[in-house]
N, CA, C and O atoms as a GROMACS GRO file, in nm:
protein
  200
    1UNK      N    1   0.080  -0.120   0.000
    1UNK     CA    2   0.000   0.000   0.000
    1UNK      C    3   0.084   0.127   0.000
    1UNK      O    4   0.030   0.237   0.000
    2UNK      N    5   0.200   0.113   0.000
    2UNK     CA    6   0.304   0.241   0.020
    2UNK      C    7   0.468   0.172  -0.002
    2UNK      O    8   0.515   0.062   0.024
    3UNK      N    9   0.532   0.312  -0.072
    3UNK     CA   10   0.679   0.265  -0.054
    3UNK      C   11   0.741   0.394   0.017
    3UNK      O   12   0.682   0.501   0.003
    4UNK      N   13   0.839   0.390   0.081
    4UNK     CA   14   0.932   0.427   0.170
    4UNK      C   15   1.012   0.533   0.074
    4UNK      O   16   1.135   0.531   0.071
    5UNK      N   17   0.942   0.620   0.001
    5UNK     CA   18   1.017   0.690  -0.079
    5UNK      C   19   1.135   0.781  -0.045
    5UNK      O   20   1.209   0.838  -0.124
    6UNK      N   21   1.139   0.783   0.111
    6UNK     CA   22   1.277   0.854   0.141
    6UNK      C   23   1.413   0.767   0.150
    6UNK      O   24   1.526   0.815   0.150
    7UNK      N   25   1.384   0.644   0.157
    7UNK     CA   26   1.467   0.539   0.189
    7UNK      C   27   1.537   0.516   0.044
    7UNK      O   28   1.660   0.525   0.034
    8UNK      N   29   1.451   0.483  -0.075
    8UNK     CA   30   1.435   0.502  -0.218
    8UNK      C   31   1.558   0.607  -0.222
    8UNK      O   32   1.677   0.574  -0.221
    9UNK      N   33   1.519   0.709  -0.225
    9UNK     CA   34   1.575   0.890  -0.207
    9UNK      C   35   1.725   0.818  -0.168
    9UNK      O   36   1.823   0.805  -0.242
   10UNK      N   37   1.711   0.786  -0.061
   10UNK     CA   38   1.872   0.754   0.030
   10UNK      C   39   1.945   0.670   0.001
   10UNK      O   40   2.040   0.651   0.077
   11UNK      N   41   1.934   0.589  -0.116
   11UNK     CA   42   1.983   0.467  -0.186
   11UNK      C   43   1.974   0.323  -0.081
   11UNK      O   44   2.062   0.239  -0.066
   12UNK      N   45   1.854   0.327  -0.026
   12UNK     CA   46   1.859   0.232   0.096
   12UNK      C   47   1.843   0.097   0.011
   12UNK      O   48   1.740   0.063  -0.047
   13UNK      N   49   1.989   0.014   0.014
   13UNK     CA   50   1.963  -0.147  -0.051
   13UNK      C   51   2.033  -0.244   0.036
   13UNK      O   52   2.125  -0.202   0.105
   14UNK      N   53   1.994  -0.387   0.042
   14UNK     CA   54   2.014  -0.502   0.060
   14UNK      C   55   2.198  -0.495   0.120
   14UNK      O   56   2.243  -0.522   0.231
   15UNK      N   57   2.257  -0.456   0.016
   15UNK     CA   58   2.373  -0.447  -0.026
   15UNK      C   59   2.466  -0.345   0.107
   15UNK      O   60   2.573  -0.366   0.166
   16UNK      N   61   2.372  -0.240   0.113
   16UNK     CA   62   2.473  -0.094   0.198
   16UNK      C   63   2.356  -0.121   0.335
   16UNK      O   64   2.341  -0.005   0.373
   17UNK      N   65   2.298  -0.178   0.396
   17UNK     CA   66   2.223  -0.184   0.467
   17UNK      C   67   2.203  -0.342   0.562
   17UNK      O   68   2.188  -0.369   0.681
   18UNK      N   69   2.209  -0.397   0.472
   18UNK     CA   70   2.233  -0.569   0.507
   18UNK      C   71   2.098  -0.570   0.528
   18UNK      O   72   2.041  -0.475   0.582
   19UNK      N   73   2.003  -0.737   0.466
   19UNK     CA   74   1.926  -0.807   0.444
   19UNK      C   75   1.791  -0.734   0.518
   19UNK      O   76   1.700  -0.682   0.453
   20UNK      N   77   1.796  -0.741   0.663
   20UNK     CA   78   1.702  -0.762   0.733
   20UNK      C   79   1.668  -0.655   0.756
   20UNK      O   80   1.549  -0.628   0.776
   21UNK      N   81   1.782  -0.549   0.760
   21UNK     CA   82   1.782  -0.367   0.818
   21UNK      C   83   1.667  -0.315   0.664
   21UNK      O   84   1.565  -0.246   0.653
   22UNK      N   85   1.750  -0.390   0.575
   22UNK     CA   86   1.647  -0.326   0.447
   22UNK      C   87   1.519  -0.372   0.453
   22UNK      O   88   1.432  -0.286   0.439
   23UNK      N   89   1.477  -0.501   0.473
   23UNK     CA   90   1.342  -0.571   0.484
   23UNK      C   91   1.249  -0.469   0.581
   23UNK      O   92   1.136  -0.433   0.551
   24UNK      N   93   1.322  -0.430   0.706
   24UNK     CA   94   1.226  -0.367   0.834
   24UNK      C   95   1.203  -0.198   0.754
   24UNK      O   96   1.101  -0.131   0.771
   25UNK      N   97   1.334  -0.149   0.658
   25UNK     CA   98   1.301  -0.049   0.605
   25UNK      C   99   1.218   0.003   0.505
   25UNK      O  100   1.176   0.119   0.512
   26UNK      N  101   1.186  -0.090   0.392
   26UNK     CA  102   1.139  -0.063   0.245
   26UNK      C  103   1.033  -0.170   0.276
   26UNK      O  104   0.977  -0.212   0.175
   27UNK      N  105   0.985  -0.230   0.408
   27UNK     CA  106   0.881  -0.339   0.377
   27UNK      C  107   0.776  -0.274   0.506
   27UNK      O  108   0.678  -0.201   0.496
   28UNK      N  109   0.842  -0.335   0.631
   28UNK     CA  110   0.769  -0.307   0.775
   28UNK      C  111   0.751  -0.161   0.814
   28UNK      O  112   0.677  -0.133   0.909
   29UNK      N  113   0.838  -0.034   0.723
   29UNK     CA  114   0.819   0.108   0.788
   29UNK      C  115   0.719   0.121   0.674
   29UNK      O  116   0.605   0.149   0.712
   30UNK      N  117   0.732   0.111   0.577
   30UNK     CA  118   0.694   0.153   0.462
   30UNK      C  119   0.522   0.070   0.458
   30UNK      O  120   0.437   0.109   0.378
   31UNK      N  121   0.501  -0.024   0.540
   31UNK     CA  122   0.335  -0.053   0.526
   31UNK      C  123   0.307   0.035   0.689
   31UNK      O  124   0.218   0.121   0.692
   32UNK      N  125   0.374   0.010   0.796
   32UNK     CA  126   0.315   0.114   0.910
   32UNK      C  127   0.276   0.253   0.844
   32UNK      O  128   0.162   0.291   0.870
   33UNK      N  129   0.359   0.343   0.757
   33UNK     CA  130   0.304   0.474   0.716
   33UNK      C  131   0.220   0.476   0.653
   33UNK      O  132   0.140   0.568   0.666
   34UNK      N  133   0.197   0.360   0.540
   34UNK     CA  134   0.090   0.340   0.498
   34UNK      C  135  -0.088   0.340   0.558
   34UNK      O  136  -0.183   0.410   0.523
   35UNK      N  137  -0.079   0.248   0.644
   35UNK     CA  138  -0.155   0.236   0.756
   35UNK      C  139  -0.178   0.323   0.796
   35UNK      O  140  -0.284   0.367   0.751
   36UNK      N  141  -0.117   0.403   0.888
   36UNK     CA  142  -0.138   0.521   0.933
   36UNK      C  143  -0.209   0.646   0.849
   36UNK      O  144  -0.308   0.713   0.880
   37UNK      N  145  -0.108   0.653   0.711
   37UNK     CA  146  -0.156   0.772   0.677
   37UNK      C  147  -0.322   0.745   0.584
   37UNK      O  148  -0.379   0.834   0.521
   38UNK      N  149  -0.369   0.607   0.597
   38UNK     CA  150  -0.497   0.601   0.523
   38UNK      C  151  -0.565   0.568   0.649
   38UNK      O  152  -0.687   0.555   0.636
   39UNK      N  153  -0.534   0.557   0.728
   39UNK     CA  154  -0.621   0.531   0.837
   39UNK      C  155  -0.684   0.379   0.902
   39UNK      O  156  -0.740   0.340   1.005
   40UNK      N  157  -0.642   0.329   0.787
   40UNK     CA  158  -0.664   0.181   0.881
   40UNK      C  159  -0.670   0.119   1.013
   40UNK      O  160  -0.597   0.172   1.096
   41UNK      N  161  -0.718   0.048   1.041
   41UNK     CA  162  -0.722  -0.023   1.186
   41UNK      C  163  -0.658  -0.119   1.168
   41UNK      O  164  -0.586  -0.150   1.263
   42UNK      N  165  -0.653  -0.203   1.050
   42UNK     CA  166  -0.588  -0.348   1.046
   42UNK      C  167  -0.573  -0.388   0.935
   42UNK      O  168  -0.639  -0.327   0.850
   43UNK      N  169  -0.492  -0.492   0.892
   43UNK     CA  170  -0.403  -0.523   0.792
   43UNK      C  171  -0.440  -0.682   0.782
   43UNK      O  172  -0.455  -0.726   0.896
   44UNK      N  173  -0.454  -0.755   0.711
   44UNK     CA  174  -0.458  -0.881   0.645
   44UNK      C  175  -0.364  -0.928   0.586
   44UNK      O  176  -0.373  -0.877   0.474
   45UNK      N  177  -0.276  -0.992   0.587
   45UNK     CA  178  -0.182  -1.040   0.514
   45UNK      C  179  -0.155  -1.222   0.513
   45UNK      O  180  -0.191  -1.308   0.594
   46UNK      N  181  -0.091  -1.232   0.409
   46UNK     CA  182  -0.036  -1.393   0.396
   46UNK      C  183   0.070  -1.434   0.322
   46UNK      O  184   0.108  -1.330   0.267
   47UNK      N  185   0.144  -1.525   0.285
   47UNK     CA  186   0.258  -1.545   0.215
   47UNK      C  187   0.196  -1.679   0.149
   47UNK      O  188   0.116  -1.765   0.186
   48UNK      N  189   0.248  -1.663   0.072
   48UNK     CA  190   0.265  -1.803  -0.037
   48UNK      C  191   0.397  -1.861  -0.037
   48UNK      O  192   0.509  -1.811  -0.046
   49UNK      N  193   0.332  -2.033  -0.021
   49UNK     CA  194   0.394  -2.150   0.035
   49UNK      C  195   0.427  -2.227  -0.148
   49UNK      O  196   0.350  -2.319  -0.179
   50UNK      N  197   0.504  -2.199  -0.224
   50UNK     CA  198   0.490  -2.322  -0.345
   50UNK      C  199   0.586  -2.412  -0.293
   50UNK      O  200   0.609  -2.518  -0.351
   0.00000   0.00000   0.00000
């Protein structure tokens, strides 16, 4: 629902950040602002198992 366009901006990757720091940045901040800024109460999500 949102990307982290300042992170984007800051060259935030995998690479200069390491794996997990980028995942919590461009994935987990980037759906909280989301959330927030549309107002949601709650989120649904799931992953696919192939």
């Amino acid at each position: 629902i949102a990307t982290n366009q300042q992170a984007v901006a800051d060259g935030v990757s995998p690479f200069s950040h390491g794996t997990h720091e980028y995942t919590r940045i461009m994935k987990t901040v980037a759906l909280r602002e989301g959330l927030d800024h549309y107002g949601f109460d709650a989120a649904i999500g799931g992953a696919r198992r192939d």
